[in-house]
Backbone of each chain as ProteinMPNN parsed JSONL, in Angstrom:
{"seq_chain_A": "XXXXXXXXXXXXXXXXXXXXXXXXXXXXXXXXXXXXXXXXXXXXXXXXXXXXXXXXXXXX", "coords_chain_A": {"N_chain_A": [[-12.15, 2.338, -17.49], [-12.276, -1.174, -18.209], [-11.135, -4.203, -17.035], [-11.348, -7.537, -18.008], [-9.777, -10.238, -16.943], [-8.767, -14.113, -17.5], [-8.762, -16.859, -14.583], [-6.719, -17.999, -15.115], [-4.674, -16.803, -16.928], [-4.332, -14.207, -15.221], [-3.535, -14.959, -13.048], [-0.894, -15.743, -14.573], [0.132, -13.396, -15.513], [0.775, -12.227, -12.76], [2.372, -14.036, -11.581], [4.403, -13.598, -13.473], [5.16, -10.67, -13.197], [5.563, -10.63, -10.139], [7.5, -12.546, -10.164], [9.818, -10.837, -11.567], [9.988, -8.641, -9.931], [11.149, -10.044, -7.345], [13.391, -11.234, -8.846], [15.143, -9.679, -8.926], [15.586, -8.201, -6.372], [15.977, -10.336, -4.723], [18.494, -11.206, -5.245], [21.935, -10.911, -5.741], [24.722, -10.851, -7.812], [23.578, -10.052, -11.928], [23.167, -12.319, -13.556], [22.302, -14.011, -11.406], [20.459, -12.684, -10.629], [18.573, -13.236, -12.643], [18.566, -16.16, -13.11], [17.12, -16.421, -10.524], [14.69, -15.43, -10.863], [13.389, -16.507, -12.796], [13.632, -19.379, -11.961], [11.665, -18.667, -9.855], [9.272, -17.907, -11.198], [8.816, -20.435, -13.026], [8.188, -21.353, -10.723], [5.811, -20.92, -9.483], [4.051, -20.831, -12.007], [4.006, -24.153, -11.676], [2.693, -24.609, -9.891], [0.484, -23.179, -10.019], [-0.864, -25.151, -11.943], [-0.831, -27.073, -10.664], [-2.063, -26.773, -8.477], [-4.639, -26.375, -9.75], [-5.153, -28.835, -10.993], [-5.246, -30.423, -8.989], [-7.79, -29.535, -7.573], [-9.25, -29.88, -9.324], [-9.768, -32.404, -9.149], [-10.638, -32.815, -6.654], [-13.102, -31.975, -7.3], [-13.878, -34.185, -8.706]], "CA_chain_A": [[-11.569, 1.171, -18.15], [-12.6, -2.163, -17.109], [-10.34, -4.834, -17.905], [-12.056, -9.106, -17.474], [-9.01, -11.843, -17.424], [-9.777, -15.261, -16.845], [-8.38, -17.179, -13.98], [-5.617, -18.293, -15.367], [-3.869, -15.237, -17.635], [-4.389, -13.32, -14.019], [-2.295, -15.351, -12.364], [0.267, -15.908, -15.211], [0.418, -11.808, -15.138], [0.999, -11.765, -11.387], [3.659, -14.701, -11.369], [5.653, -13.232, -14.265], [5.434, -9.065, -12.189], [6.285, -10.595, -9.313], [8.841, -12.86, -10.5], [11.062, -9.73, -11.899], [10.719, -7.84, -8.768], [11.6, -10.905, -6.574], [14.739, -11.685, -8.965], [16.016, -8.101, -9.204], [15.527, -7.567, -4.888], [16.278, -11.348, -3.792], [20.349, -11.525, -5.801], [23.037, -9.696, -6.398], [24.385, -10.901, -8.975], [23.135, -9.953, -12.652], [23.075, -13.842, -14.056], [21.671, -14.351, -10.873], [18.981, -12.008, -11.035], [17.921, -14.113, -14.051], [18.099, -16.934, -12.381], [15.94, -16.676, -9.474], [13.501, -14.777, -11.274], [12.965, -17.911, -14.099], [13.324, -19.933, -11.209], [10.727, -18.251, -9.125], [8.131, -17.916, -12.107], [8.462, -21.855, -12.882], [7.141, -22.566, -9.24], [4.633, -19.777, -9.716], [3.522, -21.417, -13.126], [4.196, -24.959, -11.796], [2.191, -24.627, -8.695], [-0.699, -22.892, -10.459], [-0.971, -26.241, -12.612], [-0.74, -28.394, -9.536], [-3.407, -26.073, -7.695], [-5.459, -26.636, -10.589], [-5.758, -30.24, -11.212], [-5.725, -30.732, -7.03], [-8.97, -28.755, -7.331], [-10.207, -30.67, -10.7], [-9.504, -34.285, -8.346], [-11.546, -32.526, -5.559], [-14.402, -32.028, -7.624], [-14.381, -35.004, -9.104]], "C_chain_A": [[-11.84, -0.077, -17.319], [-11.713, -3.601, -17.65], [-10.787, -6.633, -17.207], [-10.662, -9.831, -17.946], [-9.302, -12.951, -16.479], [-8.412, -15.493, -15.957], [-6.731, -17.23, -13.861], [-4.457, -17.336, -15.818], [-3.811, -14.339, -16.168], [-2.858, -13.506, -13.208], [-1.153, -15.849, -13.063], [0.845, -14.318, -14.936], [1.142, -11.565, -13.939], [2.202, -12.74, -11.591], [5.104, -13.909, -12.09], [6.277, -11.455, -13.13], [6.083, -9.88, -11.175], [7.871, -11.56, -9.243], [9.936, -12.189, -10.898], [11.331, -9.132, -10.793], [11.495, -8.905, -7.527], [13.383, -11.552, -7.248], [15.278, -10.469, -8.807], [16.691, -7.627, -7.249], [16.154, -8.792, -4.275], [17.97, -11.65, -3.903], [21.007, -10.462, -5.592], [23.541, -9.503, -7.71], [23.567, -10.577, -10.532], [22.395, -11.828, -13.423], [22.027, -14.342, -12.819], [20.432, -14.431, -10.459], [17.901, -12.979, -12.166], [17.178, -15.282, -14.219], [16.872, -16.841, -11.47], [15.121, -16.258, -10.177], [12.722, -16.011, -12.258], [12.572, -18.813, -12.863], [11.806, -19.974, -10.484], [8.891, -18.45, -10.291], [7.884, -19.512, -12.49], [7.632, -22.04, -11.298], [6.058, -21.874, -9.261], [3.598, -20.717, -10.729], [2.774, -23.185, -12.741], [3.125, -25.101, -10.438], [0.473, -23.98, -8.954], [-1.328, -24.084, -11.283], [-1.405, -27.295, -11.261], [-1.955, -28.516, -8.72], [-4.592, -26.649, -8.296], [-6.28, -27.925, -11.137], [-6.224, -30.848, -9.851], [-7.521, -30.48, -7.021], [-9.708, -29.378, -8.512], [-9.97, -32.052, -9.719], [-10.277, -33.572, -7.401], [-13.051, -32.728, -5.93], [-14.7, -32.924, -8.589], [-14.425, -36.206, -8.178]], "O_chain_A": [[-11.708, -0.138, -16.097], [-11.807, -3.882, -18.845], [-10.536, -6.89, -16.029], [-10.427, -9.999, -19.143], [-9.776, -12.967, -15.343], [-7.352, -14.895, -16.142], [-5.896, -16.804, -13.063], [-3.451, -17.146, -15.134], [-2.832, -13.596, -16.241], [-1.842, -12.871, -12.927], [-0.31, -16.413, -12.365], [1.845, -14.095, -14.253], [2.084, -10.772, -13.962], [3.232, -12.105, -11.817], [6.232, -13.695, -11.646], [7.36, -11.243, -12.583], [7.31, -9.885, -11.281], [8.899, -11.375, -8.592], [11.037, -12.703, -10.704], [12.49, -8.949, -10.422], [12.408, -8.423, -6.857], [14.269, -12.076, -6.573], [16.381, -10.647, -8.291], [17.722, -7.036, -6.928], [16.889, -8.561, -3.314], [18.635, -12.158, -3.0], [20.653, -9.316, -5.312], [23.238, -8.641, -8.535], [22.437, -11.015, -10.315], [21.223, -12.144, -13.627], [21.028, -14.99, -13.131], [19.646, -15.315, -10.119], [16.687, -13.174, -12.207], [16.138, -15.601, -14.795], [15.749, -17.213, -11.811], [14.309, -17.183, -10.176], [11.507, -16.211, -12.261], [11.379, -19.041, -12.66], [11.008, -20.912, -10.496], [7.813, -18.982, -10.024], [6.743, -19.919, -12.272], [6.687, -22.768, -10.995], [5.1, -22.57, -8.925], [2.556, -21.224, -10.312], [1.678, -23.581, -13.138], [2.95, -26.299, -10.216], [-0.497, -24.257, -8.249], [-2.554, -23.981, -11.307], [-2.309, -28.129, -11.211], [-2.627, -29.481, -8.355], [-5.437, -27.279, -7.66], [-7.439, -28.061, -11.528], [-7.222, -31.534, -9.631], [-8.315, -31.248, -6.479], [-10.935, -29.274, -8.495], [-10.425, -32.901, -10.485], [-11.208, -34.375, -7.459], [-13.932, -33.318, -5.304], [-15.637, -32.692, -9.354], [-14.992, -37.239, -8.534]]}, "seq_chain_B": "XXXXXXXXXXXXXXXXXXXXXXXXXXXXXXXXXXXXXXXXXXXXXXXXXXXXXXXXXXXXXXXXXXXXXXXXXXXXXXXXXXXXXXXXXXXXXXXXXXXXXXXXXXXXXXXXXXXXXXXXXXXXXXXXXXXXXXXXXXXXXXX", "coords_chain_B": {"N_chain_B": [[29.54, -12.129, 20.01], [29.467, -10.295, 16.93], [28.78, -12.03, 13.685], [28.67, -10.388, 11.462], [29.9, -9.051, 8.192], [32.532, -6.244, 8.181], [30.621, -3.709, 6.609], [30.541, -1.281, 6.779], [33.574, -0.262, 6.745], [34.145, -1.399, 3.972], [36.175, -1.378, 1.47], [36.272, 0.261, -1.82], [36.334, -0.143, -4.858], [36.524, -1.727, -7.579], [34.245, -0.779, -9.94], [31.205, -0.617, -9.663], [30.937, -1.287, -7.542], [30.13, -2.61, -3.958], [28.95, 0.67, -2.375], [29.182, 2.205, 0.472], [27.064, 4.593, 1.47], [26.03, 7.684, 2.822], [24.258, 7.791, 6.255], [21.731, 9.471, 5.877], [21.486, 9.669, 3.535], [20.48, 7.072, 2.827], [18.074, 6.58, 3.989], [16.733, 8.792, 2.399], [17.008, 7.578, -0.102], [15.146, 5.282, 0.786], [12.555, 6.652, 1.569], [12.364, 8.081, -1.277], [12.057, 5.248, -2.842], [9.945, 4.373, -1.915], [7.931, 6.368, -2.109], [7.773, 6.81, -5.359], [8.067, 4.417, -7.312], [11.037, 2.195, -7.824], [12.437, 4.506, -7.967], [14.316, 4.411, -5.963], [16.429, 2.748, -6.854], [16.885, 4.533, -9.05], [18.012, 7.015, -8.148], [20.393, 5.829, -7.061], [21.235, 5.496, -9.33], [21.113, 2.881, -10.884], [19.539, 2.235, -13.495], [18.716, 0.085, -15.315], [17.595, -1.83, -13.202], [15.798, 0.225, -12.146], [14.057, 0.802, -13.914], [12.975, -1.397, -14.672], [11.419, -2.45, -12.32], [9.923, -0.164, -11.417], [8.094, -0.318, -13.771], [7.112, -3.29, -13.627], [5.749, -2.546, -11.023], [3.727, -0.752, -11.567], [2.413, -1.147, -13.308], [1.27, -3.677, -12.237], [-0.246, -2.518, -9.926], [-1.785, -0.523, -11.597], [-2.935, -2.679, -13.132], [-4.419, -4.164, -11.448], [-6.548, -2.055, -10.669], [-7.795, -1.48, -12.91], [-8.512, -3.856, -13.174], [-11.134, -3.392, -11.377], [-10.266, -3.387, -9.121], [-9.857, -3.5, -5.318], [-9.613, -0.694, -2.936], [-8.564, -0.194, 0.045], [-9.22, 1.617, 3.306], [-8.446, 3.396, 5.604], [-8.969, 2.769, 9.061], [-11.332, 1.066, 9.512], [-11.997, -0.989, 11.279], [-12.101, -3.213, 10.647], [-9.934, -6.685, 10.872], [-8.974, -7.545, 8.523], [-9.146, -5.87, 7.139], [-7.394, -3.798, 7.597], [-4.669, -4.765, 7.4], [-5.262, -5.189, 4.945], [-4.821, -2.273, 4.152], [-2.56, -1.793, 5.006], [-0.997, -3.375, 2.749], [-1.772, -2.062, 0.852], [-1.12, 1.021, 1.086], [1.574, 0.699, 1.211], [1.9, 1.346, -1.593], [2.425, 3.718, -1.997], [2.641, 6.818, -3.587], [1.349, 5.465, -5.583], [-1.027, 4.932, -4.172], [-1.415, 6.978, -2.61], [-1.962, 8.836, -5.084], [-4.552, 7.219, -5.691], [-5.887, 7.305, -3.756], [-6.557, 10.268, -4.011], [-7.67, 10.821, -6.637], [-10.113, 9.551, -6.047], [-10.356, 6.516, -6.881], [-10.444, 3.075, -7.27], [-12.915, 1.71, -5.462], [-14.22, -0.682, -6.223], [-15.901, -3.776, -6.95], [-18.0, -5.999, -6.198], [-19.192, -7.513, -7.492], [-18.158, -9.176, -9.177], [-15.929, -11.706, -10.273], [-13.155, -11.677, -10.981], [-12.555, -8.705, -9.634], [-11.593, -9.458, -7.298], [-9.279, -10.667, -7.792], [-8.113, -8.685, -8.645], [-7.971, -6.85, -6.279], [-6.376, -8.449, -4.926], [-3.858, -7.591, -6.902], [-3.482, -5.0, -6.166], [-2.503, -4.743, -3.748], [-0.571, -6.334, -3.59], [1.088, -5.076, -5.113], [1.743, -3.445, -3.828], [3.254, -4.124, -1.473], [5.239, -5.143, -3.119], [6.604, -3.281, -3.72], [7.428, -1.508, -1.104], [9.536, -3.852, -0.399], [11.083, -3.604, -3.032], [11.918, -0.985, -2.075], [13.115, -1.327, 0.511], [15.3, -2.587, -0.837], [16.598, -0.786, -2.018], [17.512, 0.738, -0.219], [19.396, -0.957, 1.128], [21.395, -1.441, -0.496], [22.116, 1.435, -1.072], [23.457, 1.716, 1.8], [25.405, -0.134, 1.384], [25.197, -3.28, 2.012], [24.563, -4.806, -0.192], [25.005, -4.745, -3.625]], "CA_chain_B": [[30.226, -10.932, 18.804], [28.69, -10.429, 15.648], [29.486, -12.407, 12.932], [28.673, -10.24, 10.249], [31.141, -8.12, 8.266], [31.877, -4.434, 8.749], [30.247, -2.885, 5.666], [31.223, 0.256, 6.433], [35.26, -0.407, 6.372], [34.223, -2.319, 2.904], [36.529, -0.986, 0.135], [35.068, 0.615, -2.884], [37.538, -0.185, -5.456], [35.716, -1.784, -8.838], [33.151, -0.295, -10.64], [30.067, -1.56, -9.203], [31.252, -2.655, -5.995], [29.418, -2.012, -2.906], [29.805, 1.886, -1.465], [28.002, 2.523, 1.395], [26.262, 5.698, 1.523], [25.688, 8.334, 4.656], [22.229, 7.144, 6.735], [20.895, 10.197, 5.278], [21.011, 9.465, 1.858], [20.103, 5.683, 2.642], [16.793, 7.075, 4.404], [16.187, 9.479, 1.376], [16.783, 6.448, -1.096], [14.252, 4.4, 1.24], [11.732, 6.953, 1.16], [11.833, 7.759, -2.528], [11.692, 4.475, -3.354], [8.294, 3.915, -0.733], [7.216, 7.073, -3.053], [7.515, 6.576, -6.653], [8.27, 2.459, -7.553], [12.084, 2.07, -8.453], [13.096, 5.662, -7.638], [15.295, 4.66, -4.76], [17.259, 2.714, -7.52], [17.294, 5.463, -9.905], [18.788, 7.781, -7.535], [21.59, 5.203, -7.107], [21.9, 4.902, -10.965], [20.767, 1.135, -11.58], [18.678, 2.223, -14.299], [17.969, -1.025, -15.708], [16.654, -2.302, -12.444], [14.525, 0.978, -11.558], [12.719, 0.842, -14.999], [12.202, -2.688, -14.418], [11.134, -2.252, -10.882], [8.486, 0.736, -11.683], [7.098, -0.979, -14.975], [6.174, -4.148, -12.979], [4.611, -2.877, -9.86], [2.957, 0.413, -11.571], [1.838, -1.795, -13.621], [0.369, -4.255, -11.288], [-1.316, -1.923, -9.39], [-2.822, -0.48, -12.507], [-3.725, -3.973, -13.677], [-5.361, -4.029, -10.0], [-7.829, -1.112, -10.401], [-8.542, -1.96, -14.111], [-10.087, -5.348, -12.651], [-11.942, -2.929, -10.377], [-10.075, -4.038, -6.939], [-10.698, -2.189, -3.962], [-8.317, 0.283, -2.321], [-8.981, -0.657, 1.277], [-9.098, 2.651, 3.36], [-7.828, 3.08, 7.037], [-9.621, 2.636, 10.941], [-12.462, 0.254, 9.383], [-12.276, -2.102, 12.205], [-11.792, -5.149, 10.44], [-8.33, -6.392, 11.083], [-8.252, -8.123, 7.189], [-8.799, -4.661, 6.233], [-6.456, -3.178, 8.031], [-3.991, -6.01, 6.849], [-5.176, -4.673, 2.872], [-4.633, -1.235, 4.02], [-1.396, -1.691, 5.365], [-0.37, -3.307, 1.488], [-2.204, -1.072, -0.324], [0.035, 2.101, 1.379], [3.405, 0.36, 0.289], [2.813, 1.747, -2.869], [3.297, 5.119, -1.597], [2.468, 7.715, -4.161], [0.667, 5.328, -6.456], [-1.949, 4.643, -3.111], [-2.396, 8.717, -2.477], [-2.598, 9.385, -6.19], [-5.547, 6.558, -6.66], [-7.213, 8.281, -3.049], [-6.905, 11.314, -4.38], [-8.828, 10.366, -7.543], [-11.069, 8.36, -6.081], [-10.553, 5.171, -8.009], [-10.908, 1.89, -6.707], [-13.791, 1.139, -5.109], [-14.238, -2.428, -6.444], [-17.197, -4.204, -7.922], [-18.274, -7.188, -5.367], [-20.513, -9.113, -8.524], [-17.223, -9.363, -10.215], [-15.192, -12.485, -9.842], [-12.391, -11.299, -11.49], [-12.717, -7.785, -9.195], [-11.264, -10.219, -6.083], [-7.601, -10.849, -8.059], [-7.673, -6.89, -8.444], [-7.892, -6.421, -4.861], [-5.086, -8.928, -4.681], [-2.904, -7.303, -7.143], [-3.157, -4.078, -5.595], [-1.787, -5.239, -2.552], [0.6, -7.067, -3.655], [2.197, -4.269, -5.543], [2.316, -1.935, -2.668], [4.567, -5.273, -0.924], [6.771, -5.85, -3.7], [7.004, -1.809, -3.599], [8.129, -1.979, -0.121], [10.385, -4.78, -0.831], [12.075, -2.707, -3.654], [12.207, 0.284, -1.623], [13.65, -1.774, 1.364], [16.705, -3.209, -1.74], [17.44, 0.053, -2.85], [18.149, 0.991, 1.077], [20.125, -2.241, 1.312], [22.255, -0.934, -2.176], [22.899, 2.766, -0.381], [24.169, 1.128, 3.102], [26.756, -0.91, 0.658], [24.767, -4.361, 2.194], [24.042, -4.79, -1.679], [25.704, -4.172, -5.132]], "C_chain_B": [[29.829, -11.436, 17.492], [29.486, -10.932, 14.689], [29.309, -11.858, 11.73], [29.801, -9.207, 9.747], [30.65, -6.533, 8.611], [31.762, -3.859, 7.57], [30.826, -1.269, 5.457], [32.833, 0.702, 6.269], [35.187, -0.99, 4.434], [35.182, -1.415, 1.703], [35.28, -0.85, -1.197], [35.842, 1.009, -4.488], [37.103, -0.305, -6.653], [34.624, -0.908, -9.179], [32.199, -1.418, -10.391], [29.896, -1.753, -7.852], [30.581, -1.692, -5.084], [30.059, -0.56, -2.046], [28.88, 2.341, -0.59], [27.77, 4.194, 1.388], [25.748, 6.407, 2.537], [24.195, 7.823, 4.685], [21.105, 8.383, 6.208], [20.154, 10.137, 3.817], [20.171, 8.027, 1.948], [18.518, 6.2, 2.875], [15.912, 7.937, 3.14], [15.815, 8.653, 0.527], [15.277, 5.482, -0.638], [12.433, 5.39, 1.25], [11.06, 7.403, -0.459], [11.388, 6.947, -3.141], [10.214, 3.959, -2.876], [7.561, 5.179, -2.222], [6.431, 6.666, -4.448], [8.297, 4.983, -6.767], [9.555, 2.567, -8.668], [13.258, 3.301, -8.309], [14.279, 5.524, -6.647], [16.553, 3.854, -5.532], [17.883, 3.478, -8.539], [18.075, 6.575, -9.841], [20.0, 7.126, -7.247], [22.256, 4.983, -9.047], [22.324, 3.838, -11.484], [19.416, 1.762, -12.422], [17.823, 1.155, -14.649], [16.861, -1.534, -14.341], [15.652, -1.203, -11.686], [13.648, 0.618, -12.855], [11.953, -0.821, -14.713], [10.987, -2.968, -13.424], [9.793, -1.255, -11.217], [7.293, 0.249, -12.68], [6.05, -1.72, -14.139], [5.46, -4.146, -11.871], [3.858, -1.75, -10.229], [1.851, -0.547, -12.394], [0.558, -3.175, -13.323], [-0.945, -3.789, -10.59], [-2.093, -1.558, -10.388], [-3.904, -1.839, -13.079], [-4.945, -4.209, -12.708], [-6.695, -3.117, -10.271], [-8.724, -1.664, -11.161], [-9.491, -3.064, -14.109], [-10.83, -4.907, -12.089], [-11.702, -3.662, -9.275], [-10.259, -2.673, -6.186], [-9.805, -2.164, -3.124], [-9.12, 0.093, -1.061], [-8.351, 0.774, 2.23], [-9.215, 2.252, 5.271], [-9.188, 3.014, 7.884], [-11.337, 1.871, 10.153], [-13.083, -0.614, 10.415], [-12.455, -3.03, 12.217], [-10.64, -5.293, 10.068], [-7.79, -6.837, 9.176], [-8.292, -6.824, 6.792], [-7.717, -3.459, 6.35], [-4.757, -4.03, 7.858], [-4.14, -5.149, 5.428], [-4.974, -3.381, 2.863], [-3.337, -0.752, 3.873], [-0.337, -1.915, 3.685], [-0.828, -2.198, 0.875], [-1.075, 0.478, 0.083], [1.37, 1.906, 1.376], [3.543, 0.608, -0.853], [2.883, 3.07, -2.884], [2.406, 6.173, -2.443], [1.03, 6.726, -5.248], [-1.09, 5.044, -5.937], [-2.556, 5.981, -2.813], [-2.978, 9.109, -3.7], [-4.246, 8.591, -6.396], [-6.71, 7.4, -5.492], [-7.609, 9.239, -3.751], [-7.831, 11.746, -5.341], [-10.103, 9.914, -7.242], [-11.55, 7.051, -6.592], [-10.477, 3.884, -6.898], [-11.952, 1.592, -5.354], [-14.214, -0.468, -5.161], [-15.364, -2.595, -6.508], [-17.174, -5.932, -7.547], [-18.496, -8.138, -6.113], [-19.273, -9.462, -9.208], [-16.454, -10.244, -9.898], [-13.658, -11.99, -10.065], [-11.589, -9.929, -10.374], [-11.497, -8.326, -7.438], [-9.287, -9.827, -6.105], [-7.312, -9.395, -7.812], [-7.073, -6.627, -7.426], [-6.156, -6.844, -4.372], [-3.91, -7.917, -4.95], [-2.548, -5.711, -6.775], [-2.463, -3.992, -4.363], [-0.577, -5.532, -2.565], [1.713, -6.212, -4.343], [2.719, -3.126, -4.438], [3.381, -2.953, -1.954], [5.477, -5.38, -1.85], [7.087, -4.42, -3.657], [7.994, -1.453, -2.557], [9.58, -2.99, -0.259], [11.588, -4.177, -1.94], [12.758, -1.621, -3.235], [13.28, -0.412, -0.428], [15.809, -2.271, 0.238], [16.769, -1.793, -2.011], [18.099, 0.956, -1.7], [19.234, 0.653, 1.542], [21.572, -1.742, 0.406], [22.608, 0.601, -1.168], [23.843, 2.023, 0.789], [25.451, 0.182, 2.742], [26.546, -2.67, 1.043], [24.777, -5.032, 0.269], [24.818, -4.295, -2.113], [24.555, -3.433, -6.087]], "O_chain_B": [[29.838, -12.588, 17.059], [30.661, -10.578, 14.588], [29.665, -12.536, 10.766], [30.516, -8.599, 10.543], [29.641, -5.915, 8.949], [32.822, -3.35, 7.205], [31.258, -0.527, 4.575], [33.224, 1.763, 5.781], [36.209, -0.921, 3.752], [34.466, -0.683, 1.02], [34.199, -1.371, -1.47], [35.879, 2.098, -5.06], [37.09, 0.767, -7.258], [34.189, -0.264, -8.225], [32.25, -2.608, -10.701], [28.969, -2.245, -7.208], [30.44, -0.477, -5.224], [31.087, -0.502, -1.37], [27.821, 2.85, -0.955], [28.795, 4.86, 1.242], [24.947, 5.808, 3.255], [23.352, 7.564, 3.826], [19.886, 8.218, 6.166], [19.069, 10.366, 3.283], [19.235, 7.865, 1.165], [17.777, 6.197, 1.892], [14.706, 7.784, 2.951], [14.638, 8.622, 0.166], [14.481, 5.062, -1.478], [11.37, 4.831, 0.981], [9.905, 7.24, -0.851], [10.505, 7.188, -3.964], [9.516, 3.197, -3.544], [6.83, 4.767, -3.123], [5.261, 6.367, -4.689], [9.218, 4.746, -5.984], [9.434, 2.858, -9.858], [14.476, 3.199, -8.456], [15.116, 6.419, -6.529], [17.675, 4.095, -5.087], [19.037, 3.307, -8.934], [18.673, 7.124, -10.766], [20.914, 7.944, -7.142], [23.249, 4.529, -9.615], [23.305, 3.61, -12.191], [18.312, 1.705, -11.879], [16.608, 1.108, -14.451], [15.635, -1.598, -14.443], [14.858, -1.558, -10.816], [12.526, 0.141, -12.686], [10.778, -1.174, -14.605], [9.922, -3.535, -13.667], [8.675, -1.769, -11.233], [6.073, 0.342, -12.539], [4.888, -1.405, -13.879], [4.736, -5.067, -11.493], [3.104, -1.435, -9.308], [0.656, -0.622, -12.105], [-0.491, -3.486, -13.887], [-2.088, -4.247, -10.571], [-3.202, -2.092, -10.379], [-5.11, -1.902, -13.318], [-6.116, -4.394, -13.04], [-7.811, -3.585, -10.045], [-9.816, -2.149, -10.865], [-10.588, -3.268, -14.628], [-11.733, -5.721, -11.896], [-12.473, -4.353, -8.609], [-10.597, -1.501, -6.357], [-9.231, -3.113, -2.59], [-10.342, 0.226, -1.131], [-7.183, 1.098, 2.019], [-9.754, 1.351, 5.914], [-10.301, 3.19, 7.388], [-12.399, 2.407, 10.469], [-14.27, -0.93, 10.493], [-12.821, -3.796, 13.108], [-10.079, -4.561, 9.253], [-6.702, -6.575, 8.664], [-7.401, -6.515, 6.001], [-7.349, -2.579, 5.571], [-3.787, -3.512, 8.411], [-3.193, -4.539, 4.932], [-4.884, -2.913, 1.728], [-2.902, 0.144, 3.149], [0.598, -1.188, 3.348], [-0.035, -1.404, 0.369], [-0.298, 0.861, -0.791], [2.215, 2.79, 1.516], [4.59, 0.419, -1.471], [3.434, 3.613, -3.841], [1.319, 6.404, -1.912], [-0.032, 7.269, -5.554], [-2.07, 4.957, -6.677], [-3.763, 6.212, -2.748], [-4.106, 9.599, -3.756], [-5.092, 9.154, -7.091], [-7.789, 7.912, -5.791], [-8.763, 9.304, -4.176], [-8.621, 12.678, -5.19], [-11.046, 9.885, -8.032], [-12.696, 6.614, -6.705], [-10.47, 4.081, -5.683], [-11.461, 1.236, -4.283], [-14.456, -1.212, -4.211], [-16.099, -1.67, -6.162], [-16.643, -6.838, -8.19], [-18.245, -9.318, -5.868], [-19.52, -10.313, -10.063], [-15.865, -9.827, -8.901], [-12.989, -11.976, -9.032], [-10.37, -9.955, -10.206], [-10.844, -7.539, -6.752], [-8.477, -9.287, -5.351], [-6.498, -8.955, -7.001], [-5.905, -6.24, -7.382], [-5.234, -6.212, -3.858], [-3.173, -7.433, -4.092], [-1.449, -5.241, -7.071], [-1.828, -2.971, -4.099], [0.329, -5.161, -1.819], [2.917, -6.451, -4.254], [3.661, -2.341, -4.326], [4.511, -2.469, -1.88], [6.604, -5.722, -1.492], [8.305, -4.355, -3.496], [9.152, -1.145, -2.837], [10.674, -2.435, -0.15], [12.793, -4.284, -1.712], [13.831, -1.226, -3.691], [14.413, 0.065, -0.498], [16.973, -2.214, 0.636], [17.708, -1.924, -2.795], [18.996, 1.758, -1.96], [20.015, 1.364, 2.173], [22.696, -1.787, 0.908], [23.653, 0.516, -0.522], [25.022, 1.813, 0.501], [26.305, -0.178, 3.553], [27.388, -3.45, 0.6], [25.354, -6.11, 0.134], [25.505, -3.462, -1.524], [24.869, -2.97, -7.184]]}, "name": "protein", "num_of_chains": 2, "seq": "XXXXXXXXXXXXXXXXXXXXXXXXXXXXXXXXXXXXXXXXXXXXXXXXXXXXXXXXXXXXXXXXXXXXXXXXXXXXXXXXXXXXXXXXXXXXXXXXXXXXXXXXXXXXXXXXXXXXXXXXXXXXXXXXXXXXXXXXXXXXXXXXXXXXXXXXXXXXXXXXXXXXXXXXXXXXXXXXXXXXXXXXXXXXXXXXXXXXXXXXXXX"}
């Protein structure tokens, strides 16, 4: 099985996985769990955007 | 003098509430969970968060091979690889089962083949990391 995703979908995949295990291991809380994990995936998301245009202003 | 509390005096009164657990069982919980991904919560009976917990890093790692990443294999003598070896064996069972197969090798021409590598790694760390919380959860540190 060979499976091609582009750049982007890769690292949406990886933010969202590791965003569940990082809210589930980093709280206690249930609500909280919820929290950090949304939390965590926005900077994931928000930081892949940021990366992205940084690196589109480099090469232009 | 330490300022943290004494866990092991902790009352265990609600449903839910933190009960610490002999160092035997904590050690058992910490290696099941190094084993199979979520197991060391399942043996505590947080269901929800073992299925969660196994989905997203069995899953990872699978996502990992499927890109064709590359299972990084011990005494190479390059320290990054010994660095990707070290993640790649945090996922315990899912790292002997892929030796044992022989699967990941990885596929250099492949850009894509790189993230693999990543996400194989990275699931054997958040593996670790789960296995380390479901240690945390026996010892009564955790709910």
């Amino acid at each position: 099985m060979h499976l091609s995703l582009s750049h982007f979908s890769a690292a949406a995949v990886f933010a969202l996985l590791t965003s569940i295990v990082f809210g589930i291991t980093q709280r206690e809380d249930h609500r909280e769990m919820v929290r950090y994990g949304l939390k965590c995936f926005a900077f994931f998301i928000g930081g892949l955007f940021v990366a992205g245009w940084a690196m589109w202003l480099l090469r232009h | 003098m330490s300022t943290r509390p004494n866990i092991e005096s902790r009352p265990s009164t609600a449903a839910g509430a933190a009960v610490p657990a002999s160092t035997g069982m904590a050690v058992l919980v910490l290696i099941a969970g190094w084993l199979v991904p979520g197991a060391g919560h399942a043996i505590q009976k947080r269901w929800v968060r073992a299925a969660l917990l196994f989905v997203c890093i069995v899953l990872m790692f699978a996502l990992g091979l499927a890109m064709e990443g590359k299972i990084y294999s011990p005494n190479t003598g390059e320290i990054l690889d010994m660095l990707g070896f070290l993640g790649d064996v945090g996922a315990g069972g899912l790292y002997m089962l892929t030796r044992v197969m022989d699967w990941g090798h990885g596929a250099i021409q492949m850009a894509t083949a790189d993230y693999g590598t990543k996400f194989i790694v990275v699931a054997g760390l958040l593996n670790v990391i789960a296995a380390v919380d479901a240690h945390n959860i026996a010892l009564g540190k955790k709910k």
